[in-house]
PDB file of N, CA, C and O in Angstrom, chain B, residues numbered from 101:
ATOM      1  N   UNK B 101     -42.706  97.854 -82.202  1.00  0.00           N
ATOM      2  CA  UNK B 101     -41.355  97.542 -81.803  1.00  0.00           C
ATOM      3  C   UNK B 101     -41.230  96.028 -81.622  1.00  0.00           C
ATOM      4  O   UNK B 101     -42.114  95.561 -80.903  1.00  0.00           O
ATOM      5  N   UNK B 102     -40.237  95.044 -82.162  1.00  0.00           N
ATOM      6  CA  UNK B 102     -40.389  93.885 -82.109  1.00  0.00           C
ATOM      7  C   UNK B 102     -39.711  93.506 -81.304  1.00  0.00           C
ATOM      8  O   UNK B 102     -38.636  94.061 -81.077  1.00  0.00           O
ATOM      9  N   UNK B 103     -40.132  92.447 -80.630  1.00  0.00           N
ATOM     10  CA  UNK B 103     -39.357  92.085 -79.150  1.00  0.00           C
ATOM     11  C   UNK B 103     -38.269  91.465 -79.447  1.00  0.00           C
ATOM     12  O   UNK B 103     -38.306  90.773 -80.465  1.00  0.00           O
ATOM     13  N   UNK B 104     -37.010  91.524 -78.675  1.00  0.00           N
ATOM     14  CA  UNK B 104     -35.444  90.778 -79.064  1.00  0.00           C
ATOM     15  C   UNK B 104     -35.611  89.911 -77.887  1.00  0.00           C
ATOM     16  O   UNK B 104     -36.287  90.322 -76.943  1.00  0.00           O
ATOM     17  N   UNK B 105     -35.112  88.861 -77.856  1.00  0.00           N
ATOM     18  CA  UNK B 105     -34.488  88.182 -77.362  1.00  0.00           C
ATOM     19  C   UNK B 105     -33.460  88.519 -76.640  1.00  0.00           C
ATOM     20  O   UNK B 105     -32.592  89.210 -77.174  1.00  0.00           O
ATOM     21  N   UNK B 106     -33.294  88.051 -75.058  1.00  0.00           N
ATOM     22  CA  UNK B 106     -32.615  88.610 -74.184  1.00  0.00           C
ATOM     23  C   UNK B 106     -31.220  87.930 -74.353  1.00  0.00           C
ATOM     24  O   UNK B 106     -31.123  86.980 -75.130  1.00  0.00           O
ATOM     25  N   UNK B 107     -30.466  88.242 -73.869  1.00  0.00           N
ATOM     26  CA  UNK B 107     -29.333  87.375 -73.877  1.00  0.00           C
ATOM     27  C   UNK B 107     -28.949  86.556 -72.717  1.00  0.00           C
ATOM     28  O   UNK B 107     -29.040  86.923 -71.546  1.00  0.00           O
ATOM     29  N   UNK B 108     -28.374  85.059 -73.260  1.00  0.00           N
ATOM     30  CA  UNK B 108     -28.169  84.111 -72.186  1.00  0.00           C
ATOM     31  C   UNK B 108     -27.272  84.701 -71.321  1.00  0.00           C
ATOM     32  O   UNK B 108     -26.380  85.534 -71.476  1.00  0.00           O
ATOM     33  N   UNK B 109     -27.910  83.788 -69.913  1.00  0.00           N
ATOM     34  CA  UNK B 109     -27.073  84.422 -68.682  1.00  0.00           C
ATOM     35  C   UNK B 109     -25.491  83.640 -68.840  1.00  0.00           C
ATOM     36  O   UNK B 109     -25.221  82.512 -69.254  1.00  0.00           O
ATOM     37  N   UNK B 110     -24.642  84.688 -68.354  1.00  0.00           N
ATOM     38  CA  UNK B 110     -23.285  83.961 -68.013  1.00  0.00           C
ATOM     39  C   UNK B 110     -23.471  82.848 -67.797  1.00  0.00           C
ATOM     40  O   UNK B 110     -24.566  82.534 -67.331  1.00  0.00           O
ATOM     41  N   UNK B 111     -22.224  81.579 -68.116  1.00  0.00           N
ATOM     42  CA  UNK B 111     -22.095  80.297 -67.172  1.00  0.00           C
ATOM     43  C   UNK B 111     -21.570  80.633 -65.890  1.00  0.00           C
ATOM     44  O   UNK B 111     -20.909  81.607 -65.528  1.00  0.00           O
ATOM     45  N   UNK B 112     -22.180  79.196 -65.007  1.00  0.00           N
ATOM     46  CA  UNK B 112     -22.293  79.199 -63.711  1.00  0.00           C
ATOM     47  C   UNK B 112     -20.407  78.681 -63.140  1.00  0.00           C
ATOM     48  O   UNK B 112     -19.891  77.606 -63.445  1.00  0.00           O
ATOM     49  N   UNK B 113     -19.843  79.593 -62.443  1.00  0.00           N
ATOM     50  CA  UNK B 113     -18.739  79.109 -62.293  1.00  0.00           C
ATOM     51  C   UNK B 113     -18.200  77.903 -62.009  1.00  0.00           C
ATOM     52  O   UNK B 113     -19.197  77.348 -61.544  1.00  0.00           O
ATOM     53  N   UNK B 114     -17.298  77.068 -61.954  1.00  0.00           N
ATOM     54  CA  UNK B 114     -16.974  75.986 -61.041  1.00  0.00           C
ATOM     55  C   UNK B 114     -16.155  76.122 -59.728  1.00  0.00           C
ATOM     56  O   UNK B 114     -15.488  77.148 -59.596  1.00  0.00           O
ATOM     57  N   UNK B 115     -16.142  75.315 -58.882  1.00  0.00           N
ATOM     58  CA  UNK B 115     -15.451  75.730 -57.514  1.00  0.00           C
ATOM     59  C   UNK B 115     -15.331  74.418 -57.344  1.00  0.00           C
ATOM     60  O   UNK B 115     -15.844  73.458 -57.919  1.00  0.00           O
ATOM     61  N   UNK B 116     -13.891  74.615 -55.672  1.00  0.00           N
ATOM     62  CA  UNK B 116     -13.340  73.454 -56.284  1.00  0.00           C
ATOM     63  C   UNK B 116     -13.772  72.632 -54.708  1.00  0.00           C
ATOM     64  O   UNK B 116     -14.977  72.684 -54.461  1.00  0.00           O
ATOM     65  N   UNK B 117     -13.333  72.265 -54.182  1.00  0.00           N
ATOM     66  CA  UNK B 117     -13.792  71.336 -53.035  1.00  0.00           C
ATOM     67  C   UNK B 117     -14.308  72.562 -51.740  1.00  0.00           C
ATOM     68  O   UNK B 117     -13.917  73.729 -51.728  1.00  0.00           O
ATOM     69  N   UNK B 118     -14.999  72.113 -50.995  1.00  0.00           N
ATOM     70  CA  UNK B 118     -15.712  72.981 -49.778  1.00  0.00           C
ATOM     71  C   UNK B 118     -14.676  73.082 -48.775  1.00  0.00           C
ATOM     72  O   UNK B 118     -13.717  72.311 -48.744  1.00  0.00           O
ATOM     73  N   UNK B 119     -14.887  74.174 -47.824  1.00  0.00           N
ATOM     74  CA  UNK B 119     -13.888  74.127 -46.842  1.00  0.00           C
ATOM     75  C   UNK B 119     -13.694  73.155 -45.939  1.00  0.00           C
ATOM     76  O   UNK B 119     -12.641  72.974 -45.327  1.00  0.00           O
ATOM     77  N   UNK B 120     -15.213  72.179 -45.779  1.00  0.00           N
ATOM     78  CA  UNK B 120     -15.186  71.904 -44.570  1.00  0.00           C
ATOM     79  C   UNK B 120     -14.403  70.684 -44.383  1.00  0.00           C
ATOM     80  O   UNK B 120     -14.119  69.746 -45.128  1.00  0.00           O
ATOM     81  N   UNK B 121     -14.067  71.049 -42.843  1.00  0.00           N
ATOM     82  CA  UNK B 121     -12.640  70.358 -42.242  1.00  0.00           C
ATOM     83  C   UNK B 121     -13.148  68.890 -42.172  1.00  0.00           C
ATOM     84  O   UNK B 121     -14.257  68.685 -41.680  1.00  0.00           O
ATOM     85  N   UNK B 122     -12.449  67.931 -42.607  1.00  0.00           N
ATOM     86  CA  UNK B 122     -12.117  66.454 -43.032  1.00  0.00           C
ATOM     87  C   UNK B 122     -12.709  65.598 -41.324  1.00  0.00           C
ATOM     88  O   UNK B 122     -13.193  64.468 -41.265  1.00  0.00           O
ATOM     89  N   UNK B 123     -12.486  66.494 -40.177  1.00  0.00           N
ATOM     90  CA  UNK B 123     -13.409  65.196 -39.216  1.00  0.00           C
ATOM     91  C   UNK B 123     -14.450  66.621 -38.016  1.00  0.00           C
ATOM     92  O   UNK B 123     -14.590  66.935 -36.834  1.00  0.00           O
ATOM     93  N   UNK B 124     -14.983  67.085 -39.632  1.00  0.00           N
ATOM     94  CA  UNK B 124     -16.583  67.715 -38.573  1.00  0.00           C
ATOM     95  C   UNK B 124     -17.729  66.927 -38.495  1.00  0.00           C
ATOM     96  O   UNK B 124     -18.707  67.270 -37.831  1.00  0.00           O
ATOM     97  N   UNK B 125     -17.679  66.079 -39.016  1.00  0.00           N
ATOM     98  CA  UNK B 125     -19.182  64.769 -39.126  1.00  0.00           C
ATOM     99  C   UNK B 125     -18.754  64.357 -38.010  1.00  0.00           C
ATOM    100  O   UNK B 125     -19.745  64.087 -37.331  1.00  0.00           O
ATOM    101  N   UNK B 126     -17.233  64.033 -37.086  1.00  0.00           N
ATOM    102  CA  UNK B 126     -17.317  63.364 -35.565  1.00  0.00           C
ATOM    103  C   UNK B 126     -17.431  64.720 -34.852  1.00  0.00           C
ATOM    104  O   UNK B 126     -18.353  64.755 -34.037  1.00  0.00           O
ATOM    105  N   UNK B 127     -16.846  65.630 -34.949  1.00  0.00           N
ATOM    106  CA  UNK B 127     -17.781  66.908 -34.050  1.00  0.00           C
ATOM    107  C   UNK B 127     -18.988  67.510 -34.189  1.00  0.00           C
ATOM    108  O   UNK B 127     -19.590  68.309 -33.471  1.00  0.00           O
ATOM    109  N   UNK B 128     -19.304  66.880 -35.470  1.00  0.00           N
ATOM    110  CA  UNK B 128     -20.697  67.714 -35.044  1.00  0.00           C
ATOM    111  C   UNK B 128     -21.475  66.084 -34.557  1.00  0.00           C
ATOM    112  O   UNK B 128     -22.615  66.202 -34.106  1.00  0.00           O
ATOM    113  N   UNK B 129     -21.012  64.904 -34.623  1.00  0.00           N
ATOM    114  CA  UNK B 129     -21.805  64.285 -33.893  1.00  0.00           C
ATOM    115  C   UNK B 129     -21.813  64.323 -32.117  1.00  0.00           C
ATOM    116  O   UNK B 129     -22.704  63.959 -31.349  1.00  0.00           O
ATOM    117  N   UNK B 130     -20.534  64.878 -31.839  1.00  0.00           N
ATOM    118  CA  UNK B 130     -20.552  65.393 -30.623  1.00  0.00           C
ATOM    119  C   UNK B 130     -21.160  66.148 -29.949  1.00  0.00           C
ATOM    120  O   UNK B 130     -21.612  65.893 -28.833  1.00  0.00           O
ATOM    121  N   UNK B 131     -21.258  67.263 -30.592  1.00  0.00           N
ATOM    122  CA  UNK B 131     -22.062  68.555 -30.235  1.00  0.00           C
ATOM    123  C   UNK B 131     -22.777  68.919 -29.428  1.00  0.00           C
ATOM    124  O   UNK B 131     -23.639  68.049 -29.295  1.00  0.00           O
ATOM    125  N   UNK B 132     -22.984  69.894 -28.636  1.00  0.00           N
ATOM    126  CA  UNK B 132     -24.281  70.250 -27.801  1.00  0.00           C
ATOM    127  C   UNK B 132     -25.385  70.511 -28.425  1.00  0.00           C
ATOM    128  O   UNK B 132     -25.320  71.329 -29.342  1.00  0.00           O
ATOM    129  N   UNK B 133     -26.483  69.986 -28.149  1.00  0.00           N
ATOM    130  CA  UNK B 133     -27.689  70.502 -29.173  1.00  0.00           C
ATOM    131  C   UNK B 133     -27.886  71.729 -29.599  1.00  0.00           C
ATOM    132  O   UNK B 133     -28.317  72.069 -30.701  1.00  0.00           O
ATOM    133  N   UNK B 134     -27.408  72.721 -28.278  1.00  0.00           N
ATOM    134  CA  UNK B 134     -27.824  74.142 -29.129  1.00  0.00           C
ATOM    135  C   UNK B 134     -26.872  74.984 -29.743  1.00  0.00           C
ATOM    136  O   UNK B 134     -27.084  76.136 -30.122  1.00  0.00           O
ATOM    137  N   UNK B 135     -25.620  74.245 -29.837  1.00  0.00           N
ATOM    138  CA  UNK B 135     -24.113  74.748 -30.485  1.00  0.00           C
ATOM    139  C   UNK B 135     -24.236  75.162 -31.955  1.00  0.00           C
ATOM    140  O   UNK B 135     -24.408  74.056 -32.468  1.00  0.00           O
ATOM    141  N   UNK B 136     -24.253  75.825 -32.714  1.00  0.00           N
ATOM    142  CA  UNK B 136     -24.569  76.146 -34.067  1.00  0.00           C
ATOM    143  C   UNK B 136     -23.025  75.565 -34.707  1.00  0.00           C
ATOM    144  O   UNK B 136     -22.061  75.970 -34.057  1.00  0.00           O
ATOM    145  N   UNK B 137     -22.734  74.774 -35.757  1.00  0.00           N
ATOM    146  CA  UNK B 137     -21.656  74.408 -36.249  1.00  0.00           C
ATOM    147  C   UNK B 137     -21.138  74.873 -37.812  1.00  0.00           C
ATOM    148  O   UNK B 137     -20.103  74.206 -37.789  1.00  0.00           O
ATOM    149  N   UNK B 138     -21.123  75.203 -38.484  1.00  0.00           N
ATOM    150  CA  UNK B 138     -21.024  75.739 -39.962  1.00  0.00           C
ATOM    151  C   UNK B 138     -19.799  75.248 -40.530  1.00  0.00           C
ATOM    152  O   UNK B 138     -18.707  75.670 -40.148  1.00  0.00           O
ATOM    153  N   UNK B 139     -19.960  74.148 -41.659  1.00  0.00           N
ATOM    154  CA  UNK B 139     -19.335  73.666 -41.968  1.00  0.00           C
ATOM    155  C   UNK B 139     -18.583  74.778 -43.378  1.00  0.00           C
ATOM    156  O   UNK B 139     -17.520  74.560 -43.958  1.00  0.00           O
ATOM    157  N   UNK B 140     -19.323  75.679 -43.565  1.00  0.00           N
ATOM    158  CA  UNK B 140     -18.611  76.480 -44.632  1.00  0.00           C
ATOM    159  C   UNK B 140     -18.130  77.589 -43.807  1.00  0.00           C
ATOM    160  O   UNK B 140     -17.844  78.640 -44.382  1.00  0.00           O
ATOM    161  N   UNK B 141     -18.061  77.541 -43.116  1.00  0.00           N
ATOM    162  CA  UNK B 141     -17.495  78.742 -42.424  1.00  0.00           C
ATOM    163  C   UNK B 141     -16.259  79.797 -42.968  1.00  0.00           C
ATOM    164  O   UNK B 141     -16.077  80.935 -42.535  1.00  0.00           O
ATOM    165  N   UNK B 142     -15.581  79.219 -43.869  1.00  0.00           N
ATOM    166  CA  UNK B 142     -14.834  80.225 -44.655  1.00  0.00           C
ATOM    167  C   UNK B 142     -15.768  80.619 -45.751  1.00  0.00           C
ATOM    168  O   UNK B 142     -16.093  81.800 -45.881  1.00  0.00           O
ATOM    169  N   UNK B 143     -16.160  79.804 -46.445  1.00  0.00           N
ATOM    170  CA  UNK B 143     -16.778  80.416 -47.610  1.00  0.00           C
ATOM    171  C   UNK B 143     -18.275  81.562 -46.931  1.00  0.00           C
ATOM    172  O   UNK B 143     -18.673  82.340 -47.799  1.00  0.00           O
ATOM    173  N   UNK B 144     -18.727  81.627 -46.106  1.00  0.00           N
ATOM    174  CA  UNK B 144     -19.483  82.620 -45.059  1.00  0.00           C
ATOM    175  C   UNK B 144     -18.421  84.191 -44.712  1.00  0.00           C
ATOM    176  O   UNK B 144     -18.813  85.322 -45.001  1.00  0.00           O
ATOM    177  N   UNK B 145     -17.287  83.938 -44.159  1.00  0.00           N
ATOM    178  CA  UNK B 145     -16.621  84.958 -44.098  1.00  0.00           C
ATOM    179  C   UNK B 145     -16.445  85.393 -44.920  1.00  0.00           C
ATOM    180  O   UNK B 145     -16.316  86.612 -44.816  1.00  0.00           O
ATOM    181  N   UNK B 146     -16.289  84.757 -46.437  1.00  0.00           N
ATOM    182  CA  UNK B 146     -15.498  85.644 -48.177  1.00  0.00           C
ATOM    183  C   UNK B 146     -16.626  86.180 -48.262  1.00  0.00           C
ATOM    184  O   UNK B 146     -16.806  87.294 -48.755  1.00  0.00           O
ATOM    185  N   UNK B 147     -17.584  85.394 -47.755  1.00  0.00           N
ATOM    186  CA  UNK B 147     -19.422  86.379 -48.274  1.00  0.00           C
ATOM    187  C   UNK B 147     -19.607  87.770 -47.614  1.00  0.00           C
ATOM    188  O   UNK B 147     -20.030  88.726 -48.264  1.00  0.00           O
ATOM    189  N   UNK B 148     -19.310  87.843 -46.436  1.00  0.00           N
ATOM    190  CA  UNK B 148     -19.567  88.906 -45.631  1.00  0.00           C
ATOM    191  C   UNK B 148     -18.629  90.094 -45.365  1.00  0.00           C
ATOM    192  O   UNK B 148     -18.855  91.181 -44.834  1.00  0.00           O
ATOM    193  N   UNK B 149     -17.564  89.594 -45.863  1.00  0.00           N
ATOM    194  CA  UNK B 149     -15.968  90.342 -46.332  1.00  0.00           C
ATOM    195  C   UNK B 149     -16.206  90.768 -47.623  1.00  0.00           C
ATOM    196  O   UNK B 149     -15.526  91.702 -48.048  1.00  0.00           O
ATOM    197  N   UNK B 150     -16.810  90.401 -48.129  1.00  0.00           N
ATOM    198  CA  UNK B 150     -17.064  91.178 -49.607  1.00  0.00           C
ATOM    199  C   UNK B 150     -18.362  91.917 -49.695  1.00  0.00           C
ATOM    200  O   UNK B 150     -18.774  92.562 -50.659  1.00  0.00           O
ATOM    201  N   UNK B 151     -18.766  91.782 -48.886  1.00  0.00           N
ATOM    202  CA  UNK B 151     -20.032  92.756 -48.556  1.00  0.00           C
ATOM    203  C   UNK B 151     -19.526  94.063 -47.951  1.00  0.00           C
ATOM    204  O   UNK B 151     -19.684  95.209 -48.371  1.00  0.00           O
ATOM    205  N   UNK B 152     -18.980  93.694 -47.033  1.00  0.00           N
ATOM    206  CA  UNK B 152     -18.327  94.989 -46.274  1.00  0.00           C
ATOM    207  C   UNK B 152     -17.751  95.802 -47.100  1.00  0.00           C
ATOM    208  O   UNK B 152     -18.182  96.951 -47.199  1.00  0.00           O
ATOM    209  N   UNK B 153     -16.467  95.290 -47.991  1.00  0.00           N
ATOM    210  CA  UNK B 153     -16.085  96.065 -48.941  1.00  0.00           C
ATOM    211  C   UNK B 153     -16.925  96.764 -49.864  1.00  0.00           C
ATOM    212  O   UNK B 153     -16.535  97.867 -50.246  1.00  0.00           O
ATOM    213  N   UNK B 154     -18.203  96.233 -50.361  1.00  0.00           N
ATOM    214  CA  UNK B 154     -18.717  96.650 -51.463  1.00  0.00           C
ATOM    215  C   UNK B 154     -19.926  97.381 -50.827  1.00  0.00           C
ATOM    216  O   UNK B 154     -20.776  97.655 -51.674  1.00  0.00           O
ATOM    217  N   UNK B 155     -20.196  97.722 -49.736  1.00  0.00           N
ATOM    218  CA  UNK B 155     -21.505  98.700 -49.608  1.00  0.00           C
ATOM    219  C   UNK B 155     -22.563  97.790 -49.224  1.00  0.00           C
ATOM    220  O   UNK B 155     -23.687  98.207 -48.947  1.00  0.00           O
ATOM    221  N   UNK B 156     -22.201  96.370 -49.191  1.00  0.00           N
ATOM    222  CA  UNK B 156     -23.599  95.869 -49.170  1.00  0.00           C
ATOM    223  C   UNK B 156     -24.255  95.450 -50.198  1.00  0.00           C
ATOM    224  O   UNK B 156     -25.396  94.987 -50.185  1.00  0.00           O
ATOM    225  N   UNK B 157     -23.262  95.662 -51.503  1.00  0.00           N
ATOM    226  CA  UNK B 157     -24.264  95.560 -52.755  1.00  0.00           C
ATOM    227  C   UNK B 157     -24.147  94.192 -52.817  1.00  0.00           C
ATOM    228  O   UNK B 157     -22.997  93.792 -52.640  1.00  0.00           O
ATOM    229  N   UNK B 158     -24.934  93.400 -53.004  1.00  0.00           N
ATOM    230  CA  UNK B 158     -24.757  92.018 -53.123  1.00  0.00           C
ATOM    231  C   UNK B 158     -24.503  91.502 -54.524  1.00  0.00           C
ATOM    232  O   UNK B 158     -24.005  90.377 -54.560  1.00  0.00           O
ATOM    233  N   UNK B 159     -24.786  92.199 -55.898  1.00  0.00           N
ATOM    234  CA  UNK B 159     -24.549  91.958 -57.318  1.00  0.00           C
ATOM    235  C   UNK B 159     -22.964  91.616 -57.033  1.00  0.00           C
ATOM    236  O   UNK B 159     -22.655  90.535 -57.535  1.00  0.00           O
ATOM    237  N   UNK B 160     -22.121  92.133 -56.498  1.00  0.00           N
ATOM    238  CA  UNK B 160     -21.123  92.621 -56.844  1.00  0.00           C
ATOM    239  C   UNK B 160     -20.297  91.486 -55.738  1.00  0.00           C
ATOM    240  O   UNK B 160     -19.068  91.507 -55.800  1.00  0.00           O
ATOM    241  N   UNK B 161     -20.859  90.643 -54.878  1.00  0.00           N
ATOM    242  CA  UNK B 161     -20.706  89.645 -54.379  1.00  0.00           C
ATOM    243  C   UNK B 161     -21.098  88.214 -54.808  1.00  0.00           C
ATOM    244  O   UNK B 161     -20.552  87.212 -54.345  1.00  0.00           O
ATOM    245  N   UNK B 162     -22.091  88.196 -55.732  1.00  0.00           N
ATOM    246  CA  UNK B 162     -22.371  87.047 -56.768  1.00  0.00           C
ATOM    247  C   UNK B 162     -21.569  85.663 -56.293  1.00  0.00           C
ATOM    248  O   UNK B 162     -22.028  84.569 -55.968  1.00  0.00           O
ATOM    249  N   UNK B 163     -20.221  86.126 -56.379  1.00  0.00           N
ATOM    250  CA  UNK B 163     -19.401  84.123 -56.706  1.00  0.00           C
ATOM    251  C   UNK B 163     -19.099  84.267 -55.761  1.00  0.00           C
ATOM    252  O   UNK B 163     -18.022  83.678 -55.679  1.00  0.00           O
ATOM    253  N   UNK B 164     -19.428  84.896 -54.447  1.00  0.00           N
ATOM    254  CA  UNK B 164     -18.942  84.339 -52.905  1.00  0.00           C
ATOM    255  C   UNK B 164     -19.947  83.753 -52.297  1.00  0.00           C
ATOM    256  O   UNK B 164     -19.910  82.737 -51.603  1.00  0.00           O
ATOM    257  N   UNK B 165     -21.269  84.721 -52.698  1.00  0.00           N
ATOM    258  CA  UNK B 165     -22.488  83.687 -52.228  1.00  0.00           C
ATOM    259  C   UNK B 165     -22.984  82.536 -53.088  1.00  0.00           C
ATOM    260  O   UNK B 165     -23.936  81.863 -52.693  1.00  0.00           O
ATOM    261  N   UNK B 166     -22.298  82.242 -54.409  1.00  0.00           N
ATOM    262  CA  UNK B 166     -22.621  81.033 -54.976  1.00  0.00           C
ATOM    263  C   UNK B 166     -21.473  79.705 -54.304  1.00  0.00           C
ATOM    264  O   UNK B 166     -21.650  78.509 -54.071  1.00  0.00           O
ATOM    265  N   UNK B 167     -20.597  80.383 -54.199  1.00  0.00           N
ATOM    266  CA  UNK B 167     -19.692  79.237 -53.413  1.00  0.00           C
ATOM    267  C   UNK B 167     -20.317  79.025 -52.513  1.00  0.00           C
ATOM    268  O   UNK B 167     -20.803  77.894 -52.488  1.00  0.00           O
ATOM    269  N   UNK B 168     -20.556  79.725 -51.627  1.00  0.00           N
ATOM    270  CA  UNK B 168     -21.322  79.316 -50.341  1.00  0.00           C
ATOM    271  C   UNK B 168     -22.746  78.818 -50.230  1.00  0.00           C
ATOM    272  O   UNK B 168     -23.284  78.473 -49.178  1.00  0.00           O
ATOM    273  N   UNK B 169     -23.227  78.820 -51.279  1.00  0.00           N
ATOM    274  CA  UNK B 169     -24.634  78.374 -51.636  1.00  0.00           C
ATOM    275  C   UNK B 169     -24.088  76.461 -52.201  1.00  0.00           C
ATOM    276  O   UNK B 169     -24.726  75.464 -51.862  1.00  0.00           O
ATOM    277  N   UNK B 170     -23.110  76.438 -52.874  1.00  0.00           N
ATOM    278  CA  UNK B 170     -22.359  75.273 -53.136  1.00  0.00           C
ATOM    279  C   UNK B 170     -21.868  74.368 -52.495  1.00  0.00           C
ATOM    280  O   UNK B 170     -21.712  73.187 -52.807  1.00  0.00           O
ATOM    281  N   UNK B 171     -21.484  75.183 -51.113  1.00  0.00           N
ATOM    282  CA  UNK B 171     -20.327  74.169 -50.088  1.00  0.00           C
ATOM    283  C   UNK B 171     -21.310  73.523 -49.351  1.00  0.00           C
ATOM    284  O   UNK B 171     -21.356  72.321 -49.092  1.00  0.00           O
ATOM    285  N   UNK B 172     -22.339  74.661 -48.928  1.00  0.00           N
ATOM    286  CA  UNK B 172     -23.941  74.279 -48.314  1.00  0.00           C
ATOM    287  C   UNK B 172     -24.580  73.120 -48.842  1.00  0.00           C
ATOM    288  O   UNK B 172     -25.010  72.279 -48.053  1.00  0.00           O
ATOM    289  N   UNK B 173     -24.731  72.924 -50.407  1.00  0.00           N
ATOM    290  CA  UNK B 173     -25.750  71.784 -50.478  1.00  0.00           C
ATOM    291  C   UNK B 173     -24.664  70.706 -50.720  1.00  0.00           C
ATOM    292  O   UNK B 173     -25.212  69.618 -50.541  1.00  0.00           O
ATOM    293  N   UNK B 174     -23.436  70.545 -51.030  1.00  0.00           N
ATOM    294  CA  UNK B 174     -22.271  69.678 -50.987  1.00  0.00           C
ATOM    295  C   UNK B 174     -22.578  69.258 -49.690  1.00  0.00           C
ATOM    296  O   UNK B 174     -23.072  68.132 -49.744  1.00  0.00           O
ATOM    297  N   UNK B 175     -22.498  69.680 -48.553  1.00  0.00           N
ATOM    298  CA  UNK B 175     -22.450  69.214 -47.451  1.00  0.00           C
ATOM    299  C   UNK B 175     -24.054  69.126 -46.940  1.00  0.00           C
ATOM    300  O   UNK B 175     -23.903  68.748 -45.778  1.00  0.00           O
ATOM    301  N   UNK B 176     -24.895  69.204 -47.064  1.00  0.00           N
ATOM    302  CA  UNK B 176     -26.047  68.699 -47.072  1.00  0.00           C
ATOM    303  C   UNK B 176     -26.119  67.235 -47.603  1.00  0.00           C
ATOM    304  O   UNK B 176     -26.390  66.338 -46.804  1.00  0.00           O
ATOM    305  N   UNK B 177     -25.921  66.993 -48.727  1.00  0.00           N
ATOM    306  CA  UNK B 177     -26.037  66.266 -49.644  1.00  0.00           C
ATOM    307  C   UNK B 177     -25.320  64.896 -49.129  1.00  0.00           C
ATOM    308  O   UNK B 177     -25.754  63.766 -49.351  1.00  0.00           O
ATOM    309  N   UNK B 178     -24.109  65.221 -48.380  1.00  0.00           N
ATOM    310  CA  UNK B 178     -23.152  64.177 -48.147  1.00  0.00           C
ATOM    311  C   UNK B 178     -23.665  63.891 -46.366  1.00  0.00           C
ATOM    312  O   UNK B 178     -23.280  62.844 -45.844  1.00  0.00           O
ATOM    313  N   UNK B 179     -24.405  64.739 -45.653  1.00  0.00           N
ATOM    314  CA  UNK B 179     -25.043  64.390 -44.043  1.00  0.00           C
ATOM    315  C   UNK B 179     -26.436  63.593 -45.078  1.00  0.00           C
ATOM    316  O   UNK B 179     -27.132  62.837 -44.399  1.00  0.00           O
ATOM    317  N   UNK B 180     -26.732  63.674 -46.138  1.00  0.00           N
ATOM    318  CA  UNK B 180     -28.115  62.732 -46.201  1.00  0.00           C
ATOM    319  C   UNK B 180     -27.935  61.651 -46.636  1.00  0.00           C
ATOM    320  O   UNK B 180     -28.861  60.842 -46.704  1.00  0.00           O
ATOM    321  N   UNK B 181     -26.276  61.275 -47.174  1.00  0.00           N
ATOM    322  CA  UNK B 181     -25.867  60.066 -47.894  1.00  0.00           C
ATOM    323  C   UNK B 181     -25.524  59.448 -46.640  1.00  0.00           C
ATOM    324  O   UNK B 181     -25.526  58.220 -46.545  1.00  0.00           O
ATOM    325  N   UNK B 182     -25.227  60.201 -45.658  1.00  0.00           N
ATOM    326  CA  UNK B 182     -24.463  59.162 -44.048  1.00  0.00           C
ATOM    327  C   UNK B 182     -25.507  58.961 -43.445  1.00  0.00           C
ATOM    328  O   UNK B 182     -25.616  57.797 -43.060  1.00  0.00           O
ATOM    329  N   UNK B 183     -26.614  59.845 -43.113  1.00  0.00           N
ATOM    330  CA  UNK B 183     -27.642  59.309 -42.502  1.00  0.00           C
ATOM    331  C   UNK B 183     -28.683  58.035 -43.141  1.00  0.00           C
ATOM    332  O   UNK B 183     -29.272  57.147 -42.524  1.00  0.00           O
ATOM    333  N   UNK B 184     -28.647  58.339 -44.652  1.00  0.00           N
ATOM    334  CA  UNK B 184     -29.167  56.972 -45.107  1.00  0.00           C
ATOM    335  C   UNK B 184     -28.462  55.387 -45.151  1.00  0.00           C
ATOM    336  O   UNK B 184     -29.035  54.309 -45.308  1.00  0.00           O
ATOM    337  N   UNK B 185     -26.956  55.685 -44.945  1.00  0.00           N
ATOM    338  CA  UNK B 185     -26.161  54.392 -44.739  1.00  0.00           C
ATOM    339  C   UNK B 185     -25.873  54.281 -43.218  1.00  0.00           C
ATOM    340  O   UNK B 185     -24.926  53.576 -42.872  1.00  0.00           O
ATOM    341  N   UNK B 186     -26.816  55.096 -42.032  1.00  0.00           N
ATOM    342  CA  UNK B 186     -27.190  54.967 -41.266  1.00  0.00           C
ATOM    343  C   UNK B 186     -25.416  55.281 -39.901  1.00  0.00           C
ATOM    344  O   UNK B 186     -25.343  54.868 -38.743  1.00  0.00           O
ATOM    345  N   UNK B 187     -24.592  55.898 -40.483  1.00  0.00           N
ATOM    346  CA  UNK B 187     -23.381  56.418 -39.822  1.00  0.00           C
ATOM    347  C   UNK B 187     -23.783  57.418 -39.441  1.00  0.00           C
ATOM    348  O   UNK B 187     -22.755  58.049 -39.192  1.00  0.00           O
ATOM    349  N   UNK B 188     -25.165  58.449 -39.055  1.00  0.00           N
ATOM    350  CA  UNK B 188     -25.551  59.614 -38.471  1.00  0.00           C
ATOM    351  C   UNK B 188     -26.848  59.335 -37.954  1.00  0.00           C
ATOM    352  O   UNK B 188     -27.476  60.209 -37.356  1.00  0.00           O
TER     353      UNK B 188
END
């Protein structure tokens, strides 16, 4: 039996700016140390709202946890650009 070639995975969607609110870098520099802050915090609820609906199946949640996998390193990415120009 000769082996086929699988087929390429779908493209990766685009999404468009993150939720997070325009002055959480001065609240979360405020913060209490042990305050948990989540800057995606909507894109977390579409994740867990679509879980609920779907059983739990997570296939079937795919582009809520990629947004949220997105808004996450967006905002990672931009606390390591402020802490290296030394504003954090």
């Amino acid at each position: 039996m000769p082996f086929t070639k699988p087929p390429p995975p779908p493209p990766k969607p685009t999404f468009g700016e993150p939720s997070t609110p325009e002055d959480f870098n001065d609240k979360f520099k405020v913060k209490e140390t042990t305050k948990y802050m989540n800057p995606c915090a909507l894109e977390e609820k579409q994740s867990m709202k679509c879980l609920d609906e779907n059983n739990y199946d997570k296939r079937k949640c795919d582009y809520f946890f990629m947004q949220y996998k997105e808004c996450k390193k967006k905002w990672l990415e931009n606390r390591r650009a402020l802490r290296r120009s030394g504003q954090l």
